[in-house]
KELUM-821703 format. One record per residue (C-alpha): x negated, y, z; residue in three letters. Coordinates in steps of 0.05 Angstrom, whole numbers, padded with zeros to 5 digits. Layout:
residues N
<xx = X yy = Y zz = Z aa = ALA>
...
//
This chain:
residues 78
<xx = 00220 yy = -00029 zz = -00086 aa = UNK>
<xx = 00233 yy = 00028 zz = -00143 aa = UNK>
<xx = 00160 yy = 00073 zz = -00118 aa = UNK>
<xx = 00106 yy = 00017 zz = -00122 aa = UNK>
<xx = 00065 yy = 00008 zz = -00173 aa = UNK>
<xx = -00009 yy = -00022 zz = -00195 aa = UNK>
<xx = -00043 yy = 00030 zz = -00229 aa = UNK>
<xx = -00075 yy = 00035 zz = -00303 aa = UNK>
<xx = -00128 yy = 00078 zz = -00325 aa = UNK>
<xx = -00091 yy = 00131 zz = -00363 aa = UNK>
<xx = -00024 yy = 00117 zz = -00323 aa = UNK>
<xx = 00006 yy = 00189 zz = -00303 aa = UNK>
<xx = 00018 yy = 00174 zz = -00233 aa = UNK>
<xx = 00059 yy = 00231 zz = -00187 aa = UNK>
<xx = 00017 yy = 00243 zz = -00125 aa = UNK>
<xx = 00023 yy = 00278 zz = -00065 aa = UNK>
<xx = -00022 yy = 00331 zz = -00022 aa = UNK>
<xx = -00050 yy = 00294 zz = 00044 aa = UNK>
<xx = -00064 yy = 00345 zz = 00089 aa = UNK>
<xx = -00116 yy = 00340 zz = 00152 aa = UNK>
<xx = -00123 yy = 00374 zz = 00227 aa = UNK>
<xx = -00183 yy = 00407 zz = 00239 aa = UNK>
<xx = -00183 yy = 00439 zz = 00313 aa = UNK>
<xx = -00115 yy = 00479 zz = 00310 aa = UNK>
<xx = -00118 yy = 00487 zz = 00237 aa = UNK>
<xx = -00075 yy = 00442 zz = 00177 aa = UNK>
<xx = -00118 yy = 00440 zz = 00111 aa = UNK>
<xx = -00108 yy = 00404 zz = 00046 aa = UNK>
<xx = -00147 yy = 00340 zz = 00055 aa = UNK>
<xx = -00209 yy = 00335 zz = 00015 aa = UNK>
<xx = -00181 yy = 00309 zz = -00064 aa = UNK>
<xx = -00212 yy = 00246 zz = -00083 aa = UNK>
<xx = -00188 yy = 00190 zz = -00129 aa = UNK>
<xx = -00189 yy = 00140 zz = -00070 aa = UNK>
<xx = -00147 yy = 00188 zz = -00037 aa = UNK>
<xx = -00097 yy = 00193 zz = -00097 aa = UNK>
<xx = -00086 yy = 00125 zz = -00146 aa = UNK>
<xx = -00129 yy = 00077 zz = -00125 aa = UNK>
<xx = -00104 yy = 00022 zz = -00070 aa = UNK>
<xx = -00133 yy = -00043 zz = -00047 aa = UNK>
<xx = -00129 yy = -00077 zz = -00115 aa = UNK>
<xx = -00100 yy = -00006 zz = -00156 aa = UNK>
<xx = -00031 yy = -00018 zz = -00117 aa = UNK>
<xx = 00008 yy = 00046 zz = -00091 aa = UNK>
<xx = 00066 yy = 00045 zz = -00049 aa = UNK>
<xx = 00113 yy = 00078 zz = -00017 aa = UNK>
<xx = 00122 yy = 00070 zz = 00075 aa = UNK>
<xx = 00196 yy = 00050 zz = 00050 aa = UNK>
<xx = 00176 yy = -00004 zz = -00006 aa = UNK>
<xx = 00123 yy = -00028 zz = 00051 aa = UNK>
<xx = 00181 yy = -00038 zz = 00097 aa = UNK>
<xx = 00217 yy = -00078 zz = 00045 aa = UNK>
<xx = 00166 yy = -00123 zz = 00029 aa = UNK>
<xx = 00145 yy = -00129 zz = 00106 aa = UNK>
<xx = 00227 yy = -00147 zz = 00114 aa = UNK>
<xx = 00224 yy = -00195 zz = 00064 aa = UNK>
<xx = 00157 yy = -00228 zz = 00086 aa = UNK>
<xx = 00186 yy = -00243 zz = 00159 aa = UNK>
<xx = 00251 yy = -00269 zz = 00126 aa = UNK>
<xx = 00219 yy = -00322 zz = 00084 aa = UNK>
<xx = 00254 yy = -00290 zz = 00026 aa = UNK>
<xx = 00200 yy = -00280 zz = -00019 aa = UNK>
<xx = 00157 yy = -00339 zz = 00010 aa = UNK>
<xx = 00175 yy = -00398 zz = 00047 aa = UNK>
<xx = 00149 yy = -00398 zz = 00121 aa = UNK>
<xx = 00095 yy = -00457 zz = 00106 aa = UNK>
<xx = 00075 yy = -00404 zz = 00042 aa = UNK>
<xx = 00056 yy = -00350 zz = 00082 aa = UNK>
<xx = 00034 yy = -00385 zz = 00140 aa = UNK>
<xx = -00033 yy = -00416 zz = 00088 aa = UNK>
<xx = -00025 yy = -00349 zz = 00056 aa = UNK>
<xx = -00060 yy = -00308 zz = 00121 aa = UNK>
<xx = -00095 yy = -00361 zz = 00151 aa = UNK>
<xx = -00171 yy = -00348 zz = 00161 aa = UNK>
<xx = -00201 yy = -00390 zz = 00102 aa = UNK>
<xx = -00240 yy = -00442 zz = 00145 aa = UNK>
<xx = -00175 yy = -00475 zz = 00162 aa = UNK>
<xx = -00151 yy = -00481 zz = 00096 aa = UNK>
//
């Protein structure tokens, strides 16, 4: 996973333009900072780091079944 990172305040971060349909029309989407750095918890990522983690998740390679199994259970069965 070399393109995930959390971010920092201050952090130069490389971003992308997201672009939106409107009708039959492609426009820049709307530039926000929710758009840009900030992730669930100031975490970025990459579809291909994703797909790594996801890999490694249903492997039990960076968790052990049991692990993840109390790790996404609804919390009035813990």
């Amino acid at each position: 996973m070399g393109f995930s990172f959390v971010y920092e305040r201050g952090a130069t971060v490389a971003s992308a333009t997201a672009y939106t349909r409107r009708g039959d029309r492609v426009l820049p989407a709307a530039r926000n900072t929710e758009n840009y750095v900030d992730g669930d918890g100031q975490v970025s990522s990459t579809v291909a780091d994703l797909a790594k983690w996801a890999g490694a998740l249903s492997s039990n390679t960076l968790v052990t079944a049991g692990t993840l199994k109390e790790a996404v259970a609804p919390a009035e069965e813990l």
